[in-house]
LODODO-921771 format. One line per field, with one value per residue (C-alpha): chain; residue in three letters; x, y negated, z negated; residue number from 1. Coordinates in Angstrom, 1 decimal, decimal comma. Last residue first. Layout:
# residues N
ch = (A / ...)
aa = (Ala / ...)
px = (X / ...)
py = (Y / ...)
pz = (Z / ...)
i = (NUM / ...)
This chain:
# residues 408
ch = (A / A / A / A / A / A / A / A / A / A / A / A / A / A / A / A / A / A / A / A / A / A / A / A / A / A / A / A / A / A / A / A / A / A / A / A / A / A / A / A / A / A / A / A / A / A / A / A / A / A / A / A / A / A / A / A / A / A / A / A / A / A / A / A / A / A / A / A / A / A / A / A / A / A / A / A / A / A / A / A / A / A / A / A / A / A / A / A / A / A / A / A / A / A / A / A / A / A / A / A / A / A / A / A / A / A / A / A / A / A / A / A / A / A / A / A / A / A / A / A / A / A / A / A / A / A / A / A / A / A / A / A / A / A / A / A / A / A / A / A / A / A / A / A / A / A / A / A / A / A / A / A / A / A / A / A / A / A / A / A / A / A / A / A / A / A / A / A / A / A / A / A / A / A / A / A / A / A / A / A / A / A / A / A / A / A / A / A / A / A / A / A / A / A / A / A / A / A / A / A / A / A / A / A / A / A / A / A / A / A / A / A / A / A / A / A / A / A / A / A / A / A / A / A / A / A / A / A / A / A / A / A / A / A / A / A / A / A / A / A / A / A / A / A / A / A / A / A / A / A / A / A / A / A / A / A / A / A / A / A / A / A / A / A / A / A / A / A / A / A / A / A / A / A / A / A / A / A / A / A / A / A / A / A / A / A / A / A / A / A / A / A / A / A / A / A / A / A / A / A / A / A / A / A / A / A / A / A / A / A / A / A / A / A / A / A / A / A / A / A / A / A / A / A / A / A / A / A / A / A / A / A / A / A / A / A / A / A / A / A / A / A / A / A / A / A / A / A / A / A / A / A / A / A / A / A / A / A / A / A / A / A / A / A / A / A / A / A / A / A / A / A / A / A / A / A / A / A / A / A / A / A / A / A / A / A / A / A / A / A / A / A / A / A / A / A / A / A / A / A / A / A / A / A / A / A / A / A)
aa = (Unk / Unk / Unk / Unk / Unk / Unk / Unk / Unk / Unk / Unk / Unk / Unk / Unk / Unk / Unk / Unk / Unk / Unk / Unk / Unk / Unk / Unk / Unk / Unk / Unk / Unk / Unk / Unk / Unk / Unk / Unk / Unk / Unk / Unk / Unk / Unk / Unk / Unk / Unk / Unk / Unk / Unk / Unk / Unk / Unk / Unk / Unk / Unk / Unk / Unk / Unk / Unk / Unk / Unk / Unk / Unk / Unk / Unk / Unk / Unk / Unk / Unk / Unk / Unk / Unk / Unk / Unk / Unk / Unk / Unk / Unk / Unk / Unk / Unk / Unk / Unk / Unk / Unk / Unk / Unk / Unk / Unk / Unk / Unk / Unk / Unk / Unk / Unk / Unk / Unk / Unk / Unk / Unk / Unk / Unk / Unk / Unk / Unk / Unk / Unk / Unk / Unk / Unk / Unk / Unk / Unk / Unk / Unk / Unk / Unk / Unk / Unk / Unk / Unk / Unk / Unk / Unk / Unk / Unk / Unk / Unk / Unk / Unk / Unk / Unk / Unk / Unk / Unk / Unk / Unk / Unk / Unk / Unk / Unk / Unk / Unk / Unk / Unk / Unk / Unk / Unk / Unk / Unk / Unk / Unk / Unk / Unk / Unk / Unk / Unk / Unk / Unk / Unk / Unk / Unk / Unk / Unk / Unk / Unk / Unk / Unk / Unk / Unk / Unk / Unk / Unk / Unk / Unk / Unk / Unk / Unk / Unk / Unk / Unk / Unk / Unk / Unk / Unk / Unk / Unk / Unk / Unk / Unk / Unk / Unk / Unk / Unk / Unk / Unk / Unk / Unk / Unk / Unk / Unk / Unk / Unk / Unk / Unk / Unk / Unk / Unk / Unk / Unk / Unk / Unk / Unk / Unk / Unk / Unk / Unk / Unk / Unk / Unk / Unk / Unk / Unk / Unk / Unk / Unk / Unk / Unk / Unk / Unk / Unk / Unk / Unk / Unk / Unk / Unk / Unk / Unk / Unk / Unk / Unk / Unk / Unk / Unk / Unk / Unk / Unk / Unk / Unk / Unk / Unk / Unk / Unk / Unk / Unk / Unk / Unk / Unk / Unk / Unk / Unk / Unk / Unk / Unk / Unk / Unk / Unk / Unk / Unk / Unk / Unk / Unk / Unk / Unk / Unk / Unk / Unk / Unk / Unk / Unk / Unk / Unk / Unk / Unk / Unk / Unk / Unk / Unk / Unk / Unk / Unk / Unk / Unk / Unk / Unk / Unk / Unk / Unk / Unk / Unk / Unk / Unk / Unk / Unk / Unk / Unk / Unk / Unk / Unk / Unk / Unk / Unk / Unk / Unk / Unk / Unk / Unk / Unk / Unk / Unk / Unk / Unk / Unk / Unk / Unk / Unk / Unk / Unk / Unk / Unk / Unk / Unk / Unk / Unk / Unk / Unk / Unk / Unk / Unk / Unk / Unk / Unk / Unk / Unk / Unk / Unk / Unk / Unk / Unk / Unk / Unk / Unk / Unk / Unk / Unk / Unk / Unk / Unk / Unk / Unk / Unk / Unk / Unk / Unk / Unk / Unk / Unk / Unk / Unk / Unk / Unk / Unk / Unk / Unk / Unk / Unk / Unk / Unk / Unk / Unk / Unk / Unk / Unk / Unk / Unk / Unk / Unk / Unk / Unk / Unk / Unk / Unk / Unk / Unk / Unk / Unk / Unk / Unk / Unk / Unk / Unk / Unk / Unk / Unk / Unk / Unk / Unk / Unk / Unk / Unk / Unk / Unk / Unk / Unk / Unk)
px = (65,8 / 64,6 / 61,6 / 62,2 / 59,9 / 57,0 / 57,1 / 53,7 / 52,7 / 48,6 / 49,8 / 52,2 / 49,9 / 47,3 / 43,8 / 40,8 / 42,1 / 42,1 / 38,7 / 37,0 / 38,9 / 37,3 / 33,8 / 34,1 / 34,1 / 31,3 / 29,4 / 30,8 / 29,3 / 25,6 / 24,6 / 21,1 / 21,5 / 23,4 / 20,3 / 17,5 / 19,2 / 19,5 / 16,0 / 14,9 / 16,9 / 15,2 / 12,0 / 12,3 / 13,9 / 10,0 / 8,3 / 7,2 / 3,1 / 2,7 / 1,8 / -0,9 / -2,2 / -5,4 / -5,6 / -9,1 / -7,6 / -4,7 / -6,9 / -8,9 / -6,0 / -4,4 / -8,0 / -7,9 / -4,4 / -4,6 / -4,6 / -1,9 / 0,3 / 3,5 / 5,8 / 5,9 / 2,7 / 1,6 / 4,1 / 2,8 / -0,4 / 0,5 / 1,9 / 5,2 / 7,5 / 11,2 / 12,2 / 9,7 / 11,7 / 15,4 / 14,5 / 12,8 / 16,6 / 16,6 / 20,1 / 18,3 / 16,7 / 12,8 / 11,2 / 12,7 / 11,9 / 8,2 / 8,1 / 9,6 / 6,9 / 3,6 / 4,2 / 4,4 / 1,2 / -0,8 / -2,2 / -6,0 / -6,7 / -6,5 / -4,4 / -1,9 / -3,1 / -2,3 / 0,8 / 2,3 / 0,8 / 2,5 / 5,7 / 5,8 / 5,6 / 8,4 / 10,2 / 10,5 / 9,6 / 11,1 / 10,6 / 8,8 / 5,5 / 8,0 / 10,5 / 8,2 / 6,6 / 7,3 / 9,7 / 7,8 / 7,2 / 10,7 / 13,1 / 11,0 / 10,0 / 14,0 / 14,3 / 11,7 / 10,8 / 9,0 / 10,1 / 8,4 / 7,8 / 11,6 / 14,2 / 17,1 / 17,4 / 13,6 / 12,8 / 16,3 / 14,7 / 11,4 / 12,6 / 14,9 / 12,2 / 9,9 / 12,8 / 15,8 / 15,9 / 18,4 / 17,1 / 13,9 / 13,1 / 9,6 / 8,4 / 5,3 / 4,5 / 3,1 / 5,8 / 8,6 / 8,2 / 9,0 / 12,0 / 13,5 / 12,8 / 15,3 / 18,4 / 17,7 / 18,1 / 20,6 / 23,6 / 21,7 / 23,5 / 22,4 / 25,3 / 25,7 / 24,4 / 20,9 / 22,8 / 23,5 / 23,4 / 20,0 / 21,6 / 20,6 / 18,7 / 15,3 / 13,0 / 9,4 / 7,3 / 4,0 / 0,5 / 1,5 / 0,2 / 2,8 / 5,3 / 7,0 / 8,0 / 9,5 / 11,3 / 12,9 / 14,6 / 16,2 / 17,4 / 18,8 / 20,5 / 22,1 / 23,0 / 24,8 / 24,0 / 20,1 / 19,0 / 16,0 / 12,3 / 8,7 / 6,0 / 2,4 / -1,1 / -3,6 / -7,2 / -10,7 / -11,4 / -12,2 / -9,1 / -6,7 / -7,4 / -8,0 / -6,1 / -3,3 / -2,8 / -2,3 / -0,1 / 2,0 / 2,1 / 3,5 / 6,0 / 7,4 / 7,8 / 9,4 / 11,9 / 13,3 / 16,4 / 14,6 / 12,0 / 14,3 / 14,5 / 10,9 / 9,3 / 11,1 / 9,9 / 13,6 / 13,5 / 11,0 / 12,2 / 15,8 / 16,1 / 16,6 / 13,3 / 13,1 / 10,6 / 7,6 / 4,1 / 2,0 / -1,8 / -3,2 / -5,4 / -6,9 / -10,6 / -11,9 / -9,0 / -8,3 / -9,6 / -9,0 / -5,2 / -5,0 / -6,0 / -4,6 / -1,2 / -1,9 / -3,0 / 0,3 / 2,6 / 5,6 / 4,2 / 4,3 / 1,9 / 1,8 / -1,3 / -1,4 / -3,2 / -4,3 / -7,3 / -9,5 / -6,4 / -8,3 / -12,0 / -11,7 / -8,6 / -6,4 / -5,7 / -3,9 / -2,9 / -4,7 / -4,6 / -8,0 / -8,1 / -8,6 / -11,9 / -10,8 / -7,0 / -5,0 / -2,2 / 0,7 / 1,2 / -1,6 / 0,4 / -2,6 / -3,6 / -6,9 / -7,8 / -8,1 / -8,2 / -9,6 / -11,4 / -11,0 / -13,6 / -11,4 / -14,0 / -16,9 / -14,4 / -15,0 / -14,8 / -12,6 / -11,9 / -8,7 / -8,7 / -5,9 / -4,4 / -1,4 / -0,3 / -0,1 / 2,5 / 1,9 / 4,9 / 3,7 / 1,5 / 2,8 / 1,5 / 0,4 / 0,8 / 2,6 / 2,1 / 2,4 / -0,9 / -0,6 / 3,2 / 0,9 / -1,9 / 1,0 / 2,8 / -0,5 / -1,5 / 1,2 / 4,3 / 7,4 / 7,3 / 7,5 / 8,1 / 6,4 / 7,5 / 5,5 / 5,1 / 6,1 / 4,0 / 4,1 / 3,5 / 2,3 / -1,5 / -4,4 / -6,3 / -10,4 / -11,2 / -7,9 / -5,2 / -4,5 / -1,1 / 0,3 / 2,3 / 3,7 / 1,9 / 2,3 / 1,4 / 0,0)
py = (-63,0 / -63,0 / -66,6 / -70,1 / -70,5 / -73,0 / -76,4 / -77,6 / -80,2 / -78,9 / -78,3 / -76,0 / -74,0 / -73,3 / -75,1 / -73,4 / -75,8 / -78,4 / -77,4 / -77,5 / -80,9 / -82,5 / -81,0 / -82,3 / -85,9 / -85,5 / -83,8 / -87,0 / -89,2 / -89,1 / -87,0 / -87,3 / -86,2 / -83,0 / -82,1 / -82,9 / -80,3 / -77,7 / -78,3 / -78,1 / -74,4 / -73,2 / -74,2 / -72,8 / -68,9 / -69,2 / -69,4 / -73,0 / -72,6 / -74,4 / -71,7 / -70,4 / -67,1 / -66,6 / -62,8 / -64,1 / -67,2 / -64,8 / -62,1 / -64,7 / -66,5 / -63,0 / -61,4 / -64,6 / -64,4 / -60,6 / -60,7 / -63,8 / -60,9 / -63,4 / -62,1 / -65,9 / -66,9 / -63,2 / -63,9 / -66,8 / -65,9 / -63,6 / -65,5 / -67,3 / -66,6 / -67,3 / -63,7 / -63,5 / -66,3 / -64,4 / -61,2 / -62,6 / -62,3 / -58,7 / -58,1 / -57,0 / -54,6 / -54,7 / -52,0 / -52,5 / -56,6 / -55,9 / -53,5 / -56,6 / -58,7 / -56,1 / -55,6 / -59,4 / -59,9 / -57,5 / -55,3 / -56,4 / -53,0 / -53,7 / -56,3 / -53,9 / -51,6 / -54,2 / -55,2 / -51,9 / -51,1 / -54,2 / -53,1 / -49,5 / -51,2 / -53,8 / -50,9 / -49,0 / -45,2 / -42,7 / -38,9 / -39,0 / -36,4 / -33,6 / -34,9 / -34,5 / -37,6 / -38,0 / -40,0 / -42,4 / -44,5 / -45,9 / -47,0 / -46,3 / -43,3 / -42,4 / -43,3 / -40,7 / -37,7 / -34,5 / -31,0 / -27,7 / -24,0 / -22,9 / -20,3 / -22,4 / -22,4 / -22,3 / -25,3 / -26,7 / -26,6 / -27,8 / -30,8 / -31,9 / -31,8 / -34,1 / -36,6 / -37,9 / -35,2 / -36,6 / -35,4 / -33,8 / -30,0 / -28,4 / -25,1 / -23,5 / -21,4 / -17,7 / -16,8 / -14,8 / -17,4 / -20,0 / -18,3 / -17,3 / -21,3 / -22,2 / -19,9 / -21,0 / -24,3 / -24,4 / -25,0 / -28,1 / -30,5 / -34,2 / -36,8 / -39,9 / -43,0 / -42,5 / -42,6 / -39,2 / -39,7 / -37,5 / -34,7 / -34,8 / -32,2 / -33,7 / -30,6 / -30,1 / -27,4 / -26,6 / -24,9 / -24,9 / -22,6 / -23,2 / -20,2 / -21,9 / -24,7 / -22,3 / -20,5 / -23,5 / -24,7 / -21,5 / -21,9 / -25,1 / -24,4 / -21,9 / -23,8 / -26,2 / -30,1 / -30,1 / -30,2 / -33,4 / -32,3 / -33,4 / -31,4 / -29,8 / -29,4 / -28,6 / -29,1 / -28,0 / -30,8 / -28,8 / -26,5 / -28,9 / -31,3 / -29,8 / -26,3 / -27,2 / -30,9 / -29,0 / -26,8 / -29,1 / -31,9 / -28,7 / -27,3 / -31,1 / -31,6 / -27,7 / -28,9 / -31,9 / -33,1 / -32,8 / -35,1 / -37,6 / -37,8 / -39,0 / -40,3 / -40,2 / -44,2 / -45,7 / -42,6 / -44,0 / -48,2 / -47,0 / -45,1 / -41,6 / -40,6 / -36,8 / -35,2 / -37,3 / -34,8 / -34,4 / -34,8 / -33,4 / -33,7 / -36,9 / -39,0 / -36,8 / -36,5 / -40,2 / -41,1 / -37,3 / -37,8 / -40,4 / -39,1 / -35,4 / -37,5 / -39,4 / -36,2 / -34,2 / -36,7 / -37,9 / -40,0 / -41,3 / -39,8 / -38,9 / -39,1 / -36,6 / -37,8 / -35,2 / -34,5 / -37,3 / -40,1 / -41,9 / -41,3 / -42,1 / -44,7 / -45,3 / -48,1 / -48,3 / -50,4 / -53,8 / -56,3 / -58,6 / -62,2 / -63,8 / -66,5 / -68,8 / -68,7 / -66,8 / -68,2 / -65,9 / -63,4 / -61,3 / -59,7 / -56,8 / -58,2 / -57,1 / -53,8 / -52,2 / -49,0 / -50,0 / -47,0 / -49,0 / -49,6 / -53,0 / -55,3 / -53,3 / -52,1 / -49,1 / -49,5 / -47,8 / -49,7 / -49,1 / -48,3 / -45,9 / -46,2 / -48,6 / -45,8 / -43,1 / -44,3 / -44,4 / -43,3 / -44,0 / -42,2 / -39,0 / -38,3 / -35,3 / -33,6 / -36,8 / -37,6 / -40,7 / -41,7 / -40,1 / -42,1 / -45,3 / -44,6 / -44,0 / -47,0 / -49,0 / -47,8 / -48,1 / -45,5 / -48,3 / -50,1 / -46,9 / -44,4 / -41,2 / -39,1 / -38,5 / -34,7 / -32,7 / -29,7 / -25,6 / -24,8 / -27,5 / -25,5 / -28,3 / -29,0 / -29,1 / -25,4 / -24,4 / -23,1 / -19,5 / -18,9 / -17,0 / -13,5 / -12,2 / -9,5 / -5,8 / -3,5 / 0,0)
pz = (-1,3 / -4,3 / -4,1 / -5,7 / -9,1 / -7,7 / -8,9 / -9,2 / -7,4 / -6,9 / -3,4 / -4,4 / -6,8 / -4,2 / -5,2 / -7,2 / -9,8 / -7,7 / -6,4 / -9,7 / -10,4 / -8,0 / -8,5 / -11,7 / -10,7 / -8,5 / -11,5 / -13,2 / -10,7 / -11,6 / -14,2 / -13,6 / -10,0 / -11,0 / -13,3 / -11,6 / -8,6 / -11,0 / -11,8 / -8,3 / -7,7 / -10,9 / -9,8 / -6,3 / -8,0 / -9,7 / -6,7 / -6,1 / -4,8 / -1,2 / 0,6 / -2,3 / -2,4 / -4,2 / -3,3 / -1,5 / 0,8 / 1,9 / 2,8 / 4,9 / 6,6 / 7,8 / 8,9 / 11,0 / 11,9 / 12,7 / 16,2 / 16,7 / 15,2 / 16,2 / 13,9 / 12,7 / 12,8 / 11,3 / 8,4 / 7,7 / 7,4 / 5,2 / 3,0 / 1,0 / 4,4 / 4,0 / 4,2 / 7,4 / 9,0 / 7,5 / 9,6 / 12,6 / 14,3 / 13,5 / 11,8 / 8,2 / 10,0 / 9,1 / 7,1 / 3,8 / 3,8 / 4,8 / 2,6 / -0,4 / 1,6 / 1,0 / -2,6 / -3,4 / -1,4 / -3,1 / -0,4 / 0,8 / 1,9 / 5,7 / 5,3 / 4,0 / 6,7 / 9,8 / 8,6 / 8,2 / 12,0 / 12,9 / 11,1 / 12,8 / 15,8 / 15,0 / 13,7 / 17,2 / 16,3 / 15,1 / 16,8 / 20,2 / 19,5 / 20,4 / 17,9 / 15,0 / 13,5 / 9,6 / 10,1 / 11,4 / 7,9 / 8,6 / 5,9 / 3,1 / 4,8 / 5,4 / 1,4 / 0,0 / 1,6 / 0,3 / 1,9 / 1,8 / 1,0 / 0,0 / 1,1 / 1,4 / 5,3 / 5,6 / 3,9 / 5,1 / 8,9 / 8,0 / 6,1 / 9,2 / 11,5 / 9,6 / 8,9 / 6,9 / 3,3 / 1,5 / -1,8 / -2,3 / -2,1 / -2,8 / -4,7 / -4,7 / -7,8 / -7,7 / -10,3 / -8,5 / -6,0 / -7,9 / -9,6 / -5,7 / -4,5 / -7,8 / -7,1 / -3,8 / -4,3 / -6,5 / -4,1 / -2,8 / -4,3 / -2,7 / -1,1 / -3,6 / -2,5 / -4,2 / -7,8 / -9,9 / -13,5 / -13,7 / -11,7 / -8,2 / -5,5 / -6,3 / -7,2 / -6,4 / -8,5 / -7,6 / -8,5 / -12,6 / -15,2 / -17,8 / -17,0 / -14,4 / -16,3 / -18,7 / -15,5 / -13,8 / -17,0 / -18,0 / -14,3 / -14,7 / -17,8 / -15,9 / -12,8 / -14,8 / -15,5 / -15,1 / -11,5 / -11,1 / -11,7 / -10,7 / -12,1 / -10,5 / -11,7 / -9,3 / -9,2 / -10,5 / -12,4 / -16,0 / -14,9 / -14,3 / -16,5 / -20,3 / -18,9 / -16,7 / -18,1 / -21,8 / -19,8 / -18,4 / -21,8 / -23,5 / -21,2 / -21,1 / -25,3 / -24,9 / -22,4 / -24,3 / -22,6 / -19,3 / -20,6 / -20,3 / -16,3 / -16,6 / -19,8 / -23,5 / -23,9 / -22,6 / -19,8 / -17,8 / -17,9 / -18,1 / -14,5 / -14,3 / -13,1 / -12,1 / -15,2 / -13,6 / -14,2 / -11,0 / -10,8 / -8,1 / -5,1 / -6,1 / -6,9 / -9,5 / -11,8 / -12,1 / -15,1 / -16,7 / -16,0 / -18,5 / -21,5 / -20,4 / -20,4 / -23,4 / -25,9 / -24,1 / -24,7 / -22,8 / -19,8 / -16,7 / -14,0 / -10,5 / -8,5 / -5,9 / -2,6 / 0,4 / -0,3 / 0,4 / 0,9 / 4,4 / 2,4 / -1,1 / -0,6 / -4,0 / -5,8 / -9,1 / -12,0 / -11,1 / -13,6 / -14,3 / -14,4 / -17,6 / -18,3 / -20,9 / -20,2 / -22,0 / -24,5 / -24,8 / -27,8 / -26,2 / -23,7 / -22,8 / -19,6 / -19,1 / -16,8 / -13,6 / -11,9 / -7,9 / -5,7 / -1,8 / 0,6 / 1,2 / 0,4 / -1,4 / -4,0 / -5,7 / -9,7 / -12,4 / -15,5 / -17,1 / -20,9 / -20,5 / -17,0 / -18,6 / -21,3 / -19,0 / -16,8 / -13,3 / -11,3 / -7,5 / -5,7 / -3,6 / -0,2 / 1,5 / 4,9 / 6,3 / 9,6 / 11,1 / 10,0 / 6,6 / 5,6 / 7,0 / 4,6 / 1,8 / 2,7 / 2,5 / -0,9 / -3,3 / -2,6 / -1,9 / -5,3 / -7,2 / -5,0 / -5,4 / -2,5 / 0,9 / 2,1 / 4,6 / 3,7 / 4,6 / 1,0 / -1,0 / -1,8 / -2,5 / -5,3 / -4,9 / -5,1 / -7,3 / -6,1 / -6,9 / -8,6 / -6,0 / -6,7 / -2,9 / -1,4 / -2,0 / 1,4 / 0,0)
i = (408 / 407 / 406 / 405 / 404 / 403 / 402 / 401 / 400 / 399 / 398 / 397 / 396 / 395 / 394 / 393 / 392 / 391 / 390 / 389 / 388 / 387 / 386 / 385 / 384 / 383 / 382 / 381 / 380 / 379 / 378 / 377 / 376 / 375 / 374 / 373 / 372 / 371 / 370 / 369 / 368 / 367 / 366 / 365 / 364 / 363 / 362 / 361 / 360 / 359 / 358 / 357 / 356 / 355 / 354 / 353 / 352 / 351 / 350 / 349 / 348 / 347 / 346 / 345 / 344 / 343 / 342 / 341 / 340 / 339 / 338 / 337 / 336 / 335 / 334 / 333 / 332 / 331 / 330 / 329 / 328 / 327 / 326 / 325 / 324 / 323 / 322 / 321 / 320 / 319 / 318 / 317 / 316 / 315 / 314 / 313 / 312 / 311 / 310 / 309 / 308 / 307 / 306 / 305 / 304 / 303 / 302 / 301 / 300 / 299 / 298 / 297 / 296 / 295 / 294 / 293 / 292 / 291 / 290 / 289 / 288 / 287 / 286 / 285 / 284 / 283 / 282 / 281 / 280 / 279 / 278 / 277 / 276 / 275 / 274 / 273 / 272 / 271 / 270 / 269 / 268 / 267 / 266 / 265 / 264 / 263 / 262 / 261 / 260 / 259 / 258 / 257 / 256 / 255 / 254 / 253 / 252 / 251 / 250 / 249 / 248 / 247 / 246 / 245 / 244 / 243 / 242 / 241 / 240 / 239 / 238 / 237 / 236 / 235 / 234 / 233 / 232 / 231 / 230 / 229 / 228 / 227 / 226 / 225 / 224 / 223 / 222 / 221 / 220 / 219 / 218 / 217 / 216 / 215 / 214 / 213 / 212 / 211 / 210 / 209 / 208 / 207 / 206 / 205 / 204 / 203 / 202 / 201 / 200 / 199 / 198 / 197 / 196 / 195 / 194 / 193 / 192 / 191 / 190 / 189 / 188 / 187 / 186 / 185 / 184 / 183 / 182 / 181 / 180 / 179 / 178 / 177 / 176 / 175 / 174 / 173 / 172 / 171 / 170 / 169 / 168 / 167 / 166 / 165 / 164 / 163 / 162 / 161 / 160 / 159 / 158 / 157 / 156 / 155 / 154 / 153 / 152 / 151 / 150 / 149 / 148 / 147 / 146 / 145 / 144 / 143 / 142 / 141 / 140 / 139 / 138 / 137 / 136 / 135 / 134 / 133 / 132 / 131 / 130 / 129 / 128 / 127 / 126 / 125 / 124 / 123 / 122 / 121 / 120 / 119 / 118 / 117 / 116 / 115 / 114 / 113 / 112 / 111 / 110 / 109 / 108 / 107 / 106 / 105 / 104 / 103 / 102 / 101 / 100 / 99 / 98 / 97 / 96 / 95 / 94 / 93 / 92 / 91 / 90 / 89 / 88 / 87 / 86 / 85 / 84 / 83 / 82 / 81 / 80 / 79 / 78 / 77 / 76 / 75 / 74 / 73 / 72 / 71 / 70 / 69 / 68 / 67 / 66 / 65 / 64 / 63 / 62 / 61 / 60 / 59 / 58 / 57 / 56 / 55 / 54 / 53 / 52 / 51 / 50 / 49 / 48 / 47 / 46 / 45 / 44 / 43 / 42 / 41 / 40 / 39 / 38 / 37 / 36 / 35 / 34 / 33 / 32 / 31 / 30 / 29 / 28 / 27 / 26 / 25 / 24 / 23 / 22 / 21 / 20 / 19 / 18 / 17 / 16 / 15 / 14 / 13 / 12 / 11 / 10 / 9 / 8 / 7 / 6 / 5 / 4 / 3 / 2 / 1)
């Protein structure tokens, strides 16, 4: 009789990674309109970005008439500064019900079982998935016990996974999945592997880096297959991260190192294309992939900050529009000087409801006019000073100092 390989089963409205190209969770480069461009070009699933737990409790959840749009809000919580009378709502998270239906995993912050399940359960009925950040080295995760340190506390992690596999999981009917980096030898990797393995999960995707490990430096995938063979062992799909450029290139590892998919990070922040497959052309041209950018952040009424900091990622910093759209303060601009004559109405009218003003002094402004106040108030001495800066930033000799003669 023909055995078949142990699956854990996935759940009626999860979704199974194996055979996916997938989006990563990005935290400035994952909000809605790079993952509805990731999805166009195609992406099998898309990653949110790290949300931790603490700023989805007490959100609000409302659909959005404007943008179609399912928007998680809430009230600042800095209350040691004066509010006004009536305080504009924060939005955490925004998600599309019908362009993300089944194919969006919310990934979450946290490092406690009670505030993870908390969480998740707002969410729950509009994703995929809810995935659990153990990868993020970076002080603003790891600072509260979150991402890349809840590898240092293994237990603390099996616990928040199975109490999300069995209070969220199984109440919402959908997968619960973890993020990991490698841990500092292949053994403790391993031990790793396995006790995550054992808490119920649908997937397990690791980035090919040790937590001290920068972008720059090339991915290990030594492990790989070490790790891909304990998934499988357990029923649990298993992705790679790390240097992973396009569509093609994830397929080919997958099945050079044994496991069921790929997830990208810095090529899609580079190029949202990448997940197009050579046959359908490969990369395209970034000023198409930035109109279709533009497009879908106007689309959805993108927060303009958001939008130019993509804008800056997905435009070659040689491009001679480059330094125009830089200097841009909205998105009207940005379509006058890109010129999107298309979208200049849609442009004007996103801009006049986000409240964005052309003629508002960016903080980086302020400093640069108060610097300014301050040379012209004192006069001639700053002339005076700038003398004498540049002496001293002067050769020796022609400052008239006798220089020691040179061994011949």
């Amino acid at each position: 009789m023909a055995s078949y390989p142990k699956r854990v089963p996935i759940p009626k409205n999860g979704v199974d990674y194996r055979g996916k190209v997938v989006l990563a969770p990005m935290v400035r480069s994952g909000e809605l309109p790079s993952r509805l461009l990731a999805l166009k070009y195609g992406a099998d699933l898309v990653w949110g970005p790290e949300t931790v737990d603490r700023s989805m409790i007490g959100t609000t959840k409302r659909f959005n008439p404007s943008t179609s749009t399912i928007d998680f809000t809430r009230l600042p919580s800095n209350s040691s500064r004066p509010q006004p009378p009536v305080q504009k709502e924060s939005l955490i998270y925004r998600l599309h019900p019908t362009r993300e239906h089944g194919k969006l995993i919310f990934q979450i912050g946290t490092a406690s079982p009670e505030m993870a399940v908390e969480a998740a359960k707002l969410v729950a009925g509009d994703v995929a998935g809810i995935d659990v950040n153990a990868g993020c080295p970076k002080p603003f995760s790891t600072s509260g016990g979150m991402g890349a340190a809840l590898l240092q506390t293994p237990d603390l992690l099996a616990l928040i996974l199975a109490a999300l596999v069995k209070e969220v999981g199984e109440v919402y009917e959908i997968g619960i999945s973890v993020k990991i980096r490698l841990l500092e030898t292949a053994k403790k990797t391993e031990t790793l592997v396995r006790k995550l393995c054992k808490t119920g999960i649908i997937g397990l995707t690791v980035h090919c880096r040790t937590t001290p490990m920068r972008p720059r430096e090339r991915a290990i995938r030594e492990q790989l297959r070490m790790i891909a063979d304990i998934c499988r062992e357990e029923g649990v799909a298993c992705l790679m991260n790390g240097d992973v450029k396009d569509r093609d290139e994830a397929l080919q590892l997958a099945q050079e190192y044994g496991v069921d998919g790929g997830m990208i990070a810095t090529a899609a922040e580079a190029n949202s294309s990448c997940f197009r497959t050579k046959e359908e052309g490969g990369l395209l041209p970034w000023r198409e992939v930035v109109t279709e950018y533009m497009k879908t952040a106007l689309e959805v009424e993108n927060k303009w900050g958001n939008t130019k900091f993509l804008l800056s990622q997905l435009m070659p910093g040689k491009a001679e529009v480059f330094k125009k759209v830089a200097a841009c303060m909205s998105y009207r601009q940005v379509c006058e000087v890109m010129e999107l004559h298309h979208m200049a109405d849609l442009a004007k009218d996103v801009d006049e409801r986000l409240g964005i003003n052309e003629q508002k002094e960016t903080k980086a402004m302020k400093k640069a006019k108060h610097q300014n106040k301050s040379a012209q108030a004192a006069g001639g001495d700053m002339g005076k000073q700038r003398t004498i800066d540049k002496e001293s930033r002067s050769p020796l000799s022609e400052r008239g100092v006798a220089m020691p003669a040179m061994a011949v």
